[in-house]
C-alpha positions, 0 to 999 in steps of 0.5 A: 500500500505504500508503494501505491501512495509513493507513486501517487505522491510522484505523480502529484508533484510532477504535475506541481512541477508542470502547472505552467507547461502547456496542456498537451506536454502536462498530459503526456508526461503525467500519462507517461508516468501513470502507465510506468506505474502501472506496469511497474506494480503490476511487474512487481505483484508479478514477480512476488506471487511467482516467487513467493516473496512475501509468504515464503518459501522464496523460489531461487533467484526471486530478490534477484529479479526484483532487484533487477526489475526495480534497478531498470525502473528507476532509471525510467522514473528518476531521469525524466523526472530530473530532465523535467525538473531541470527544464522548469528550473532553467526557465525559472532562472530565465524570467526571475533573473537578469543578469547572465552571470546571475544566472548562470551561477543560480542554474549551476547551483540548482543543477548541482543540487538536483543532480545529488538529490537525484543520485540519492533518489535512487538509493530512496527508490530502491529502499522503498520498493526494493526493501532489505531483501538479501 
């Protein structure tokens, strides 16, 4: 149940993130991500209920193949979540901003912090969906 609010949760704040992009760019990029979401669950429901991992014995290779299905899936919920973030704070620096040093700085300041809270997003992201297995 967790891991269903989680994703509801990303899902919001990206569209916090995109209540000034155009309709058509809002939508596909929140419709991309619902559908990764759902095959994202269903994927891991999957492959709980074919290698029992949540009521064991747990089949060989199960924690394996969790691990390599949450690995693939971070990448495709984390990159693009920071690509799109990247896009809104490079704009916002464009219109709060005046000057080309000014602006510069902050974008490469924000792009910095964003690139380090994304390197640790995928640490989070396995956590949560991953969990302690072996």
């Amino acid at each position: 149940m967790i891991k269903i609010i989680v994703l509801l949760l990303f899902i919001y704040i990206m569209y916090a993130v995109l209540i000034k992009e155009k309709k058509a760019a809002k939508f596909i990029i929140i419709v991309y991500f619902i559908l990764l979401s759902i095959v994202f669950m269903s994927g891991i429901t999957r492959i709980s209920f074919k290698y029992h991992l949540y009521h064991g014995p747990v089949l060989e290779g199960g924690f394996q193949r969790l691990g390599e299905w949450v690995g693939v899936f971070s990448f495709l919920y984390i990159i693009p979540a920071f690509l799109i973030v990247a896009y809104v704070l490079v704009r916002f620096t464009r219109e709060k901003f005046r000057g080309i040093w000014v602006r510069i700085s902050v974008c490469t300041i924000m792009l910095a912090v964003l690139l380090a809270i994304s390197y640790v997003s995928f640490f989070i992201f396995t956590l949560i969906f991953y969990g302690f297995a072996p």
